[in-house]
N, C-alpha and C positions, 0 to 999 in steps of 0.2 A: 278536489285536490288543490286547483289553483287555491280554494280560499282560504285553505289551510297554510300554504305558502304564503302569504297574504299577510296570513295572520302573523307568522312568525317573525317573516322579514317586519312588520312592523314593529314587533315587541324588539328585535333585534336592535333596531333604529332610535329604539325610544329609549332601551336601558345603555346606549352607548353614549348618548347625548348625555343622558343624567351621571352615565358615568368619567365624562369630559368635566364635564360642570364640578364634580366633586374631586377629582383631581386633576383641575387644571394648574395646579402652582407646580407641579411634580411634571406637567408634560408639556407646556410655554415652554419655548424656547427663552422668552424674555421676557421682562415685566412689562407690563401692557402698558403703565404710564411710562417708561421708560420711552423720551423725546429725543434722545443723544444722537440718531443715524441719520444719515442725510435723507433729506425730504423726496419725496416722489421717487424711489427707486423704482425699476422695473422688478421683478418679480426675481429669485436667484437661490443657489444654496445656501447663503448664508441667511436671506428671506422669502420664503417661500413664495408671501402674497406682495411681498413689496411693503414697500412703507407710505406712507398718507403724505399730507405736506405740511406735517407739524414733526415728521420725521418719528412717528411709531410704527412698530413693527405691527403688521396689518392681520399675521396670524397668531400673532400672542392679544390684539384686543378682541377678534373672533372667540379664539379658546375662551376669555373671561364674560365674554359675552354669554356663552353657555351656562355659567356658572349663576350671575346677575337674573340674566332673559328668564331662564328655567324656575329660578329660585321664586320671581316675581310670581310665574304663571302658577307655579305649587302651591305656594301661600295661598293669594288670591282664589284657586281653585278651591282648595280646603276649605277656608272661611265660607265662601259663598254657596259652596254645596251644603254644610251644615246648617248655615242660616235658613237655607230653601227648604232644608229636609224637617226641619225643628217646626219650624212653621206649617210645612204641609200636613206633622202627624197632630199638631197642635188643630186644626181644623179638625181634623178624624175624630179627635179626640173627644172636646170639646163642644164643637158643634155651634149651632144658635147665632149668637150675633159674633162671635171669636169668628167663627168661620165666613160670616160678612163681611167683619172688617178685611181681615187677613185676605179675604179675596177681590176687594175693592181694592187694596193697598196693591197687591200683585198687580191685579189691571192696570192701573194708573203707572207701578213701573215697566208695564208693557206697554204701552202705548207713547211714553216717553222715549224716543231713542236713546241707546244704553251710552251710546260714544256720545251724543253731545252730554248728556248730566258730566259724564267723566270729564270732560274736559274742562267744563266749568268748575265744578268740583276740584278738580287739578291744579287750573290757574287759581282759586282763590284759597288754597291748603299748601302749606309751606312745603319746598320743594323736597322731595327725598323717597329713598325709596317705600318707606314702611308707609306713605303717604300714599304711595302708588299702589302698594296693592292694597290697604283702605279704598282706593278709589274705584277698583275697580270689585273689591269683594261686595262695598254696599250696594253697587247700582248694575248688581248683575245675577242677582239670586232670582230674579221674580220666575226665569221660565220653569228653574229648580223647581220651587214649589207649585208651582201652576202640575209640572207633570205626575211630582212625590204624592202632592194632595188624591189625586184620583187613582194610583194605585192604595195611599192608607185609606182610603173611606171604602175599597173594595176588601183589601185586610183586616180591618180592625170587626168588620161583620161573621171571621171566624170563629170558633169553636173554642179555640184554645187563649183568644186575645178576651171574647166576649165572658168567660170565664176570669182572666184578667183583672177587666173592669167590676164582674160583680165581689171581688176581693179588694176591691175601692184601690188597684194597683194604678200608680201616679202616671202621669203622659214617659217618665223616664222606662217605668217595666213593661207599657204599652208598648214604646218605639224598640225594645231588646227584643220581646216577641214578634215583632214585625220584622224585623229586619232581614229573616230569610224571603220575608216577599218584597221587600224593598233594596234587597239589595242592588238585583238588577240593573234595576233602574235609578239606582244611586251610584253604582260604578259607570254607568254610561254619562251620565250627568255629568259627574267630576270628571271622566274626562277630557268631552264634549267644554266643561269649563276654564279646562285646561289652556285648551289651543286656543280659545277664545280669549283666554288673560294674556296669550304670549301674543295675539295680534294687537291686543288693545296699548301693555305697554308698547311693542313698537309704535303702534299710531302717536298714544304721548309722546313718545322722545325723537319721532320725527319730526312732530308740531313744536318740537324744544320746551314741552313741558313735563315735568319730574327732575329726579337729580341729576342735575350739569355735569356728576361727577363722576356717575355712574356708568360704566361703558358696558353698554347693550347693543341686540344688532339694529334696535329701531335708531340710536344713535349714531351707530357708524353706518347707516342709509343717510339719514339728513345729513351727516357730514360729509359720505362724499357726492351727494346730489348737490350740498354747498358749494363746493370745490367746480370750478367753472370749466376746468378743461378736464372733465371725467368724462367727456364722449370721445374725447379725439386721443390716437394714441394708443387706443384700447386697454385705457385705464379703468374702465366699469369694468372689466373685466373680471379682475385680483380684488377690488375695490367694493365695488358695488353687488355686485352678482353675491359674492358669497353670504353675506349676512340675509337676504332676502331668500336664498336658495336655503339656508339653517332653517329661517319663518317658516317657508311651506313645507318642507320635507319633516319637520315636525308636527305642522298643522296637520298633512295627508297620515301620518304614523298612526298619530291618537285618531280620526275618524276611522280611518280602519279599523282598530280596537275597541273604540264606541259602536262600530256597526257589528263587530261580533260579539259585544256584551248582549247588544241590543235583540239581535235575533234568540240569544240563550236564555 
């Protein structure tokens, strides 16, 4: 019973975020670049979180945060689970040395840490967001296919796939009949990839790399950890707390929802 509560409140969690993110111009009080109010307010009804010391209103760049944060980790998630899954059925498929490379390639980007490629990758690929999630779709697919591959090579050994193939049917009508046994573990993947994109961009735009321009909550972290009197005053409060409190209560949503794909 709890896990079924579990489950909901998470799904609760996760489509209200994405539903922020999609109408946040309609539910901002103000426009997030909007610099006009006086700097470091205390927290009030006319601002809920207070304002930063560049004088922005602290819950209208949270709200666009949603929008930004989420949209990054979607994308990213998307590409990088297809890349994983394309490749793991291509191994099933194929077989012989595809399947060597393709699994020498995976190793090597497992054994590489995912964050530092990205970061490198980041600083030296012009700054912006479509750059960002590139950065992190290419260098974060390997575990994808490491898991996809060893459920298709146990699929593709069925009845109805091994019929398939003797109709010389291509890796495209291969991976459609598989994908009731793949699915699974292709919705737990994505998204497991998910929350994994929404911590990576924050890490980028903590470390100030991606777009400058873009207000995310990995950027209003670095900004008010920049901001020198955010301990005193209990300015982390309004300031810091919430963008880091959106990261995990997103990151814990989707595991929970990964952990009950995963058990199904």
């Amino acid at each position: 019973m709890s896990k079924k509560i579990a489950n909901k409140a998470a799904w609760a969690i996760v489509i209200t975020m994405l539903s922020v993110g999609a109408f946040y111009p309609f539910i901002s009080p103000y426009n997030a670049a909007d610099f006009s109010f006086r700097p470091l307010m205390d927290p009030s009804t006319a601002h809920l979180l207070g304002t930063d010391e560049m004088g922005h209103d602290l819950l209208s760049m949270l709200l666009a945060g949603f929008r930004i944060t989420l949209t990054i980790a979607l994308a990213a998630a998307l590409i990088s689970t297809f890349i994983g899954t394309v490749l793991a059925v291509a191994c099933a498929y194929y077989k012989n040395w595809v399947d060597t490379v393709i699994v020498k390639l995976t190793e090597l980007f497992i054994i590489v840490p995912e964050i530092v490629v990205l970061l490198f990758f980041a600083v030296l690929a012009k700054p912006g967001v479509y750059n960002t999630i590139l950065a992190i779709a290419l260098f974060s697919w390997s575990k994808v296919a490491r898991i996809i591959r060893a459920k298709s090579i146990t699929a593709i050994e069925k009845e109805k796939i091994q019929y398939t193939l003797l109709l010389k049917g291509s890796i495209w009508h291969v991976l459609i009949k598989m994908w009731r046994e793949l699915y699974p573990a292709v919705a737990t993947m994505f998204i497991f990839q998910c929350s994994k994109a929404a911590v990576y961009e924050s890490t980028l735009a903590f470390f100030g790399i991606g777009d400058p321009l873009a207000i995310t909550w990995g950027r209003m972290i670095r900004t008010a950890l920049n901001y020198e009197g955010i301990f005193t005053g209990g300015a982390y409060l309004w300031y810091l707390l919430p963008p880091i409190a959106c990261v995990c209560i997103f990151v814990v949503a989707l595991s929970v929802l990964a952990y009950d794909f995963e058990r199904e």
